[in-house]
MMTF fields as JSON, N, C-alpha, C and O atoms, coordinates in Angstrom:
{
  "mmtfVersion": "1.0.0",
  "mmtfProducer": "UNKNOWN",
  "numBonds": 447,
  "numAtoms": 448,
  "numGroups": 112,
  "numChains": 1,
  "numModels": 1,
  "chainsPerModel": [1],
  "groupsPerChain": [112],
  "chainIdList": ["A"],
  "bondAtomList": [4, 2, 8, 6, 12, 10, 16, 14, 20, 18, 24, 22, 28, 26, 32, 30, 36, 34, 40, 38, 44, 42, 48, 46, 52, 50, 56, 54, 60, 58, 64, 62, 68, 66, 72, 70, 76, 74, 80, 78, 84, 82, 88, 86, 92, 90, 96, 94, 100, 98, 104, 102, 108, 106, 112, 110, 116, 114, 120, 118, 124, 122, 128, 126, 132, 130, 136, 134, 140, 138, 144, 142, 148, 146, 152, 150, 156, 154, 160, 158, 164, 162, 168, 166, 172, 170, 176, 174, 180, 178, 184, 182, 188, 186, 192, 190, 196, 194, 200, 198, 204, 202, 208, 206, 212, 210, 216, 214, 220, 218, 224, 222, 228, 226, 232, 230, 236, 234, 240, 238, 244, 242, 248, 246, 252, 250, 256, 254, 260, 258, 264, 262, 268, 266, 272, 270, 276, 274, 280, 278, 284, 282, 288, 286, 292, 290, 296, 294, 300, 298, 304, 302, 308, 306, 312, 310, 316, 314, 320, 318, 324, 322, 328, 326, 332, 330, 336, 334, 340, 338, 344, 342, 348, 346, 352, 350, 356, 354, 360, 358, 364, 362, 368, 366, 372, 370, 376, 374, 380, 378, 384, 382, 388, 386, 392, 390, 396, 394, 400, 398, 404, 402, 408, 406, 412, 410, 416, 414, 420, 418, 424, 422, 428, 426, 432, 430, 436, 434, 440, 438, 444, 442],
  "bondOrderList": [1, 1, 1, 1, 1, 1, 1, 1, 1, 1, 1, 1, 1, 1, 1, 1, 1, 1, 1, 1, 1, 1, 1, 1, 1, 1, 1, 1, 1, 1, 1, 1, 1, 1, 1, 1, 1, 1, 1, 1, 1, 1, 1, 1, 1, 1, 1, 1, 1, 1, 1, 1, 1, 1, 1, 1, 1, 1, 1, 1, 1, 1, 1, 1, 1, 1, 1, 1, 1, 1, 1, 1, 1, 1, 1, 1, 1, 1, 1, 1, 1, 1, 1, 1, 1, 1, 1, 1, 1, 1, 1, 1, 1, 1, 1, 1, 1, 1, 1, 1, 1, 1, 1, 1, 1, 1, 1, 1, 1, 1, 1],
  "groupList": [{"groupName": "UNK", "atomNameList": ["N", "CA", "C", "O"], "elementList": ["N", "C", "C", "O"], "formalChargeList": [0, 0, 0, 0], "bondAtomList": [1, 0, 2, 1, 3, 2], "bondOrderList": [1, 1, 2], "singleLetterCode": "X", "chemCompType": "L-PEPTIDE LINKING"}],
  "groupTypeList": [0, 0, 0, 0, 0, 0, 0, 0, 0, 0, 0, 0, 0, 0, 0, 0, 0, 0, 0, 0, 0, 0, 0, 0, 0, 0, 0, 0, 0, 0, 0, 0, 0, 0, 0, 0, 0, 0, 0, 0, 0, 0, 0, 0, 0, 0, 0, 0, 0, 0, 0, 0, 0, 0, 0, 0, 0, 0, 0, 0, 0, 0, 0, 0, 0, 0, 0, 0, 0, 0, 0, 0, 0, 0, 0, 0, 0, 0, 0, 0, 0, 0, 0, 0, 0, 0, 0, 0, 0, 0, 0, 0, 0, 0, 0, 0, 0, 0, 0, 0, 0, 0, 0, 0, 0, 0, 0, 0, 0, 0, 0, 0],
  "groupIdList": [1, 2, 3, 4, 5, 6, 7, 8, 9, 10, 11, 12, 13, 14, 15, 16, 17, 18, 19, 20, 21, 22, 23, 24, 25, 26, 27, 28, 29, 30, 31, 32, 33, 34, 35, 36, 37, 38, 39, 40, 41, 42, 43, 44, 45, 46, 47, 48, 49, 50, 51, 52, 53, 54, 55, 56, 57, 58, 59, 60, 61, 62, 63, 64, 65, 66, 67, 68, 69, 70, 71, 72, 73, 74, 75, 76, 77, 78, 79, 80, 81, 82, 83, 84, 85, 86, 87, 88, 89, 90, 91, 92, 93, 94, 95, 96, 97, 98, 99, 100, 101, 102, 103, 104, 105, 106, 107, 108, 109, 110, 111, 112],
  "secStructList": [7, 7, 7, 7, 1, 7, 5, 7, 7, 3, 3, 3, 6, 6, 3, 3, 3, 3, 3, 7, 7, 1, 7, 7, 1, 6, 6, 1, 6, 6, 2, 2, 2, 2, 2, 2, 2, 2, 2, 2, 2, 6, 6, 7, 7, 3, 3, 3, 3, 3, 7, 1, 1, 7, 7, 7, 7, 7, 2, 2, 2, 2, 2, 2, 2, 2, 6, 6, 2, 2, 2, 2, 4, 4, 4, 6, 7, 7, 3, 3, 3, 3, 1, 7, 7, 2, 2, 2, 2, 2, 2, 0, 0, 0, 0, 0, 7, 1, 1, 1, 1, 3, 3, 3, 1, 1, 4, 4, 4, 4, 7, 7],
  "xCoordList": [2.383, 2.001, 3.206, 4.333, 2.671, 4.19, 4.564, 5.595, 3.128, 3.773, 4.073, 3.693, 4.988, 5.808, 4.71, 4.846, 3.844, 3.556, 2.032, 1.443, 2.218, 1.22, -0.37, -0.862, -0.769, -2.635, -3.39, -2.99, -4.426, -4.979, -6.692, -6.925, -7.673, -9.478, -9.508, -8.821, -10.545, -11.229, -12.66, -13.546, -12.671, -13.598, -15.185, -16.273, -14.73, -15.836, -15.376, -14.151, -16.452, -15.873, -14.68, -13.908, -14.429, -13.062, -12.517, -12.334, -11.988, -11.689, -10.933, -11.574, -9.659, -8.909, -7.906, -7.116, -8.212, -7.009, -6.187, -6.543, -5.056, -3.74, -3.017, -2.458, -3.205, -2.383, -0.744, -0.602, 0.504, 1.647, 1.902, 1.495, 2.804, 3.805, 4.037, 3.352, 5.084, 6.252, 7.353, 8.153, 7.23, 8.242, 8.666, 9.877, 8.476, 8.148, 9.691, 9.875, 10.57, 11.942, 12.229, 11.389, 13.348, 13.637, 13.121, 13.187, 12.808, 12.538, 11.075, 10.908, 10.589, 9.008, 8.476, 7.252, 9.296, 9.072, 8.444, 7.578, 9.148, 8.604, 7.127, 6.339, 7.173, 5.859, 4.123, 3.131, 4.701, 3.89, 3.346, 2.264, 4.853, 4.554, 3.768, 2.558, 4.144, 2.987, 1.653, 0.752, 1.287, -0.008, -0.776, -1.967, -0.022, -0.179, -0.51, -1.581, 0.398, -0.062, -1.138, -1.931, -1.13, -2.32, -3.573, -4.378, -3.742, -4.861, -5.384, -6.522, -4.437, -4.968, -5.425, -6.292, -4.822, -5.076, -6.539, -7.3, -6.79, -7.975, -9.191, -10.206, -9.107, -10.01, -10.307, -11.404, -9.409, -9.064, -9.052, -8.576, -9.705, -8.812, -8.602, -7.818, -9.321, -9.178, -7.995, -8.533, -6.873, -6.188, -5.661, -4.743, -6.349, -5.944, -5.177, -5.668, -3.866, -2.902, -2.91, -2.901, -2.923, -2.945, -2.039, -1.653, -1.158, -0.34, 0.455, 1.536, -0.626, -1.18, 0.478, 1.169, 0.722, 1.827, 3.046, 4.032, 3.15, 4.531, 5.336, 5.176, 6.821, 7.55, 8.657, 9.241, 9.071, 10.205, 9.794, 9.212, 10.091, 9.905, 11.031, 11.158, 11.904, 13.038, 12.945, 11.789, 13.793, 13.679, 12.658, 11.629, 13.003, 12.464, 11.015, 10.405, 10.415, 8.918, 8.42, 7.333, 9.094, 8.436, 8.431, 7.266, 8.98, 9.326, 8.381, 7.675, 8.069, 6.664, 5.584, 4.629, 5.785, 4.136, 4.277, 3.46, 5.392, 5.811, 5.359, 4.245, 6.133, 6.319, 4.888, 4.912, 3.496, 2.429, 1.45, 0.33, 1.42, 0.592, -0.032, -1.172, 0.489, 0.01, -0.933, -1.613, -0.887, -1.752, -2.836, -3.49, -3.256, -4.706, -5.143, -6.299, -4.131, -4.979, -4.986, -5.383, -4.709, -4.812, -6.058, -6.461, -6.562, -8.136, -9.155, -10.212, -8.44, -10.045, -9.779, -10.711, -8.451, -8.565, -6.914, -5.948, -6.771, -5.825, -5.243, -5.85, -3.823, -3.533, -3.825, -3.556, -4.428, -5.181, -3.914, -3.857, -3.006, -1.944, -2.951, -3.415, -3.298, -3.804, -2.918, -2.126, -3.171, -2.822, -1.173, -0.575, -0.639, 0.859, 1.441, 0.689, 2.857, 3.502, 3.842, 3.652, 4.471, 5.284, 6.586, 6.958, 7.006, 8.874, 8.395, 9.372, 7.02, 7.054, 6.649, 7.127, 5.464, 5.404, 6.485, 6.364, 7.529, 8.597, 9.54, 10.266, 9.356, 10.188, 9.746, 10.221, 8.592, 7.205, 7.695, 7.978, 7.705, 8.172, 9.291, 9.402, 10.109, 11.574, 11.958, 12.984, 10.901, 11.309, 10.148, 9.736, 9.982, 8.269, 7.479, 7.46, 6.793, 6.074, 5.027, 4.476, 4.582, 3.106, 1.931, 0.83, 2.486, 1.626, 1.219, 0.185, 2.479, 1.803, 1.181, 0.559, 1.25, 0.644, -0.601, -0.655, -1.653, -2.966, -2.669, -2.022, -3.192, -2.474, -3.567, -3.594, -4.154, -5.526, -5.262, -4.915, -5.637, -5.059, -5.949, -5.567, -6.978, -7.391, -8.592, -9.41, -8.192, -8.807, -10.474, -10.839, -11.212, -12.385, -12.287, -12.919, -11.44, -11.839, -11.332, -11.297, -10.734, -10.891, -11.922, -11.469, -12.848, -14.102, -15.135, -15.548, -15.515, -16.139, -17.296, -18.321],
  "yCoordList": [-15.004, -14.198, -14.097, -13.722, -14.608, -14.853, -12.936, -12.372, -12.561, -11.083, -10.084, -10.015, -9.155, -8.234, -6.571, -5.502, -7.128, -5.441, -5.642, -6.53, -3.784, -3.415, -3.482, -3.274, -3.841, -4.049, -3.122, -2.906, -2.27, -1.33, -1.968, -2.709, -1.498, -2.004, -0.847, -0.407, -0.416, 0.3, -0.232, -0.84, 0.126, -0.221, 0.561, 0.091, 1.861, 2.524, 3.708, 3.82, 5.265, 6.469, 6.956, 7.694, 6.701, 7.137, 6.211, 6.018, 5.243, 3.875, 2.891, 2.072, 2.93, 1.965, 1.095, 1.451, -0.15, -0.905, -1.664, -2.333, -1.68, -1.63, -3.313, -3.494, -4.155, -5.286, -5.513, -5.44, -5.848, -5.842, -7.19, -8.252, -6.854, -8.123, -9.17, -9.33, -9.613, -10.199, -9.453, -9.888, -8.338, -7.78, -6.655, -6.786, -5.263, -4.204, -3.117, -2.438, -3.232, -2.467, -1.799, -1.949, -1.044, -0.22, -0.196, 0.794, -1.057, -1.65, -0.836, 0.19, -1.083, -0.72, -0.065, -0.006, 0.878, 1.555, 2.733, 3.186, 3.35, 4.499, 4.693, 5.632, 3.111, 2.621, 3.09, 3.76, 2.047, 2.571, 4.215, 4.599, 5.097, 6.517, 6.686, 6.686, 6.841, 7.406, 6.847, 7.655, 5.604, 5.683, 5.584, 5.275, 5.876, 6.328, 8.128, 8.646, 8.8, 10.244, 10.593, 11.433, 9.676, 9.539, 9.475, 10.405, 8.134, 7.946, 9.62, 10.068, 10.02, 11.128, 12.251, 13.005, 12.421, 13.506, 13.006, 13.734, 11.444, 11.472, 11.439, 10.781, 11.921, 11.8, 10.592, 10.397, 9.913, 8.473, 9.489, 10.619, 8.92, 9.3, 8.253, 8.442, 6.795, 5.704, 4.536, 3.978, 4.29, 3.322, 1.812, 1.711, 0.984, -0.202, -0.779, -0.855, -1.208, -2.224, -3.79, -4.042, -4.866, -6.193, -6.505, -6.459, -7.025, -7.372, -8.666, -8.948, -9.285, -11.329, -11.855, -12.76, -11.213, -11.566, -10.858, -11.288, -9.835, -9.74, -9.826, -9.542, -10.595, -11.193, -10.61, -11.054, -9.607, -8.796, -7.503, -7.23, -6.439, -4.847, -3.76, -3.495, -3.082, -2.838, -1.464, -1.056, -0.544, 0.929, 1.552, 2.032, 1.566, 1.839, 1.83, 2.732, 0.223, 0.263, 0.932, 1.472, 1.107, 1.379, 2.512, 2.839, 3.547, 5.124, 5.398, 6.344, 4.537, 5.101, 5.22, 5.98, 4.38, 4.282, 5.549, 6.47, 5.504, 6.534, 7.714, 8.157, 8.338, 9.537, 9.95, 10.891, 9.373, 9.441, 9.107, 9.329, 8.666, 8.455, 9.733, 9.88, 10.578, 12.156, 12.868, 13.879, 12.5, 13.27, 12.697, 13.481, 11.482, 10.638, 11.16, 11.441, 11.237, 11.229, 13.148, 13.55, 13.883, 15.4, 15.72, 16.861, 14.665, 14.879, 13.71, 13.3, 13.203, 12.656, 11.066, 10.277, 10.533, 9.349, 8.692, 9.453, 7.168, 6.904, 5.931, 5.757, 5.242, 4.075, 3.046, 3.139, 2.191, 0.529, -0.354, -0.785, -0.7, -2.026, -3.176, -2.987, -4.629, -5.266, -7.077, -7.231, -7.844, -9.478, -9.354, -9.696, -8.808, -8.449, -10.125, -10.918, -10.357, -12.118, -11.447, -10.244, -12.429, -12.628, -11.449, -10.596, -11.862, -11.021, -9.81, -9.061, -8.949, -8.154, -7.268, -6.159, -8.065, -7.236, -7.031, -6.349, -7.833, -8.065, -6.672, -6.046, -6.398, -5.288, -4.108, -3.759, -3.891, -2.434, -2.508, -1.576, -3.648, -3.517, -3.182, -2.371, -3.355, -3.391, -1.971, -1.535, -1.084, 0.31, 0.978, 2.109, 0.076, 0.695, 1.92, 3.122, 1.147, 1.017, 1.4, 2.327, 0.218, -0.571, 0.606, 0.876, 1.063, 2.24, 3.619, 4.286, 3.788, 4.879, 4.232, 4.993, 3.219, 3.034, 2.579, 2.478, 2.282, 1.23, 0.111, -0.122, -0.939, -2.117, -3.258, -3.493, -3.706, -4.953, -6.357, -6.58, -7.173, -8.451, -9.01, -9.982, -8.541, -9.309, -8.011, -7.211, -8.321, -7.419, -7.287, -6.113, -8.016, -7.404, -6.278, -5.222, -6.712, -5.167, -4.031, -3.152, -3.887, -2.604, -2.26, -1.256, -2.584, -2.372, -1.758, -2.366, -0.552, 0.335, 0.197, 0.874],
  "zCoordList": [-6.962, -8.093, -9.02, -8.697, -10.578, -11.07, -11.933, -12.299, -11.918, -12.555, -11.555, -10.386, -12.373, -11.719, -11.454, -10.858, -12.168, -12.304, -10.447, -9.831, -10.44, -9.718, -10.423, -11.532, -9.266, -9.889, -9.491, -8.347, -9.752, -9.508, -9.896, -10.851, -8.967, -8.847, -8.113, -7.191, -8.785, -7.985, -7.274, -7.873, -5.921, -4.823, -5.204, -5.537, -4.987, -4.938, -5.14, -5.155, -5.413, -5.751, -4.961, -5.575, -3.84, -2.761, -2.722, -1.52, -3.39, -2.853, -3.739, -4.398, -3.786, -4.682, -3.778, -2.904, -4.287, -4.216, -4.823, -5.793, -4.385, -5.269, -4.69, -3.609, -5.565, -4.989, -5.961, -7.182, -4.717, -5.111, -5.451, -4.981, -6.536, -6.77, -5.237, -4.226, -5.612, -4.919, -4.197, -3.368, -4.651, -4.976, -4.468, -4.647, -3.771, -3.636, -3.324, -2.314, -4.445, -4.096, -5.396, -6.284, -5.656, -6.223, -8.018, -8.746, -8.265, -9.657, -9.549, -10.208, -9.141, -8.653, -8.045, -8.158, -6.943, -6.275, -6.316, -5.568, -7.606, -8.335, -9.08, -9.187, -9.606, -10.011, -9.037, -9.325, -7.496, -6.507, -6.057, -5.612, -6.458, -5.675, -6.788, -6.562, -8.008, -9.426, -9.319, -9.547, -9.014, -8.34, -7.445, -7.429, -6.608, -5.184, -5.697, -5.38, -6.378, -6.93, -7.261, -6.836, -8.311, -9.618, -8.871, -8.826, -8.173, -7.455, -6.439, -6.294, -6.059, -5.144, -5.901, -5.459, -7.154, -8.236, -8.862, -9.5, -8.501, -9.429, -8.141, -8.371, -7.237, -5.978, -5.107, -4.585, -5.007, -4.364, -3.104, -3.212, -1.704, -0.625, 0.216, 1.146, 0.059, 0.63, -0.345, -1.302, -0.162, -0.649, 0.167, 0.981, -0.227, 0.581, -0.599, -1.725, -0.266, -0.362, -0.15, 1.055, -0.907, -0.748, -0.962, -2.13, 0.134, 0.054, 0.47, 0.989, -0.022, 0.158, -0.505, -0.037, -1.385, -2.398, -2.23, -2.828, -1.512, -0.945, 0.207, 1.394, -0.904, 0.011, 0.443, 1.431, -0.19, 0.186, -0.056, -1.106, 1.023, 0.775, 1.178, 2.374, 0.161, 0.344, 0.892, 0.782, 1.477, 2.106, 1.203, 1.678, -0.581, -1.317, -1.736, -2.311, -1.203, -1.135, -0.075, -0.279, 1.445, 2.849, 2.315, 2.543, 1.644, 1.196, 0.61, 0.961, -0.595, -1.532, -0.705, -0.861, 0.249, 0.923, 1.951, 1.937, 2.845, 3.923, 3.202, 3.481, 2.233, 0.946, 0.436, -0.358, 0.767, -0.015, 0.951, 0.49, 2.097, 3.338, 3.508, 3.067, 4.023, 4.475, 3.007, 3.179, 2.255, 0.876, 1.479, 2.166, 1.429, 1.933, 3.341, 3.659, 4.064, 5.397, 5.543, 6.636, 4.849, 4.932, 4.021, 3.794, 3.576, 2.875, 3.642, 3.163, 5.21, 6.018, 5.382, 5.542, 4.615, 4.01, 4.241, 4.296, 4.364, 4.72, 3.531, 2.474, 3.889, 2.883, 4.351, 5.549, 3.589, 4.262, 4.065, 2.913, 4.764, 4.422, 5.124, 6.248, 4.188, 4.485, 4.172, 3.242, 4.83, 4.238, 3.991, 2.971, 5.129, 4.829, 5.467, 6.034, 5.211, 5.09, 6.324, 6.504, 7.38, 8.144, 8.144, 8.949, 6.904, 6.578, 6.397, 6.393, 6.18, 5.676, 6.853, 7.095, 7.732, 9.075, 10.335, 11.353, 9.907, 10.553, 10.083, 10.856, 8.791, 8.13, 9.656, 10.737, 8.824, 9.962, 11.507, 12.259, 11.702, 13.305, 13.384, 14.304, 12.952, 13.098, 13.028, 13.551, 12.208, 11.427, 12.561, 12.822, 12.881, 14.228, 13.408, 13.675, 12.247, 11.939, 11.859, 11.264, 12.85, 12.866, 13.436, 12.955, 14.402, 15.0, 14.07, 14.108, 13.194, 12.431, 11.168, 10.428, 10.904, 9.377, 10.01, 11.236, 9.227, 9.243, 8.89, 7.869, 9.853, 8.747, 9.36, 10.568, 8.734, 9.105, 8.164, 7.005, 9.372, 8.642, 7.62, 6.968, 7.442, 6.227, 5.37, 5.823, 4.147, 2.869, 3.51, 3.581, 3.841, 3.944, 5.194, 5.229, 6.102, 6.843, 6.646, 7.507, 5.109, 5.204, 3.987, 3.437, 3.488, 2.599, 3.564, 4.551, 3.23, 3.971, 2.4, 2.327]
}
């Protein structure tokens, strides 16, 4: 994916997903928490993440998502990490992760 910016679709009335750059560190990071916010302020409580296209994720991206997880799942709704690379599930494990986030390997399972 040659652009930098975050993508936002909405699924359904509870239900957005957000596909990332390349990219997911300090440049952008802030980007993610604001709509990661936004979305919860506008009655999102389901957020799945595609993240087919990223290749690097710095303390800074794992934070936005860490930092904004608990808003979704304290209204019955979670963030979906889905289609994550190799380097990136390698990050999650390493930080152990994997057990507290959601994370499904491919975008249709998390379409409810």
């Amino acid at each position: 994916m040659s652009d930098s910016k975050i993508i936002q679709q909405q699924v359904n009335d509870n239900s957005l997903r957000i596909k990332t750059p390349g990219v997911l560190d300090n440049s952008n990071a802030h980007e993610m928490i604001e709509i990661l916010i936004d979305a919860h302020k506008r009655g999102f409580v389901n957020i799945v993440i595609d993240m087919s296209d990223l290749g690097f994720i710095s303390s800074a991206g794992v934070g936005s998502i860490l930092g904004t997880v608990e808003l979704f799942r304290e209204v019955g709704g979670d963030i979906i990490l889905c289609n994550l690379t190799p380097s990136v599930v390698h990050v999650f494990e390493v930080l152990d992760l994997t057990d507290y986030l959601t994370v499904r390997s491919e975008l249709k399972e998390t379409i409810r």
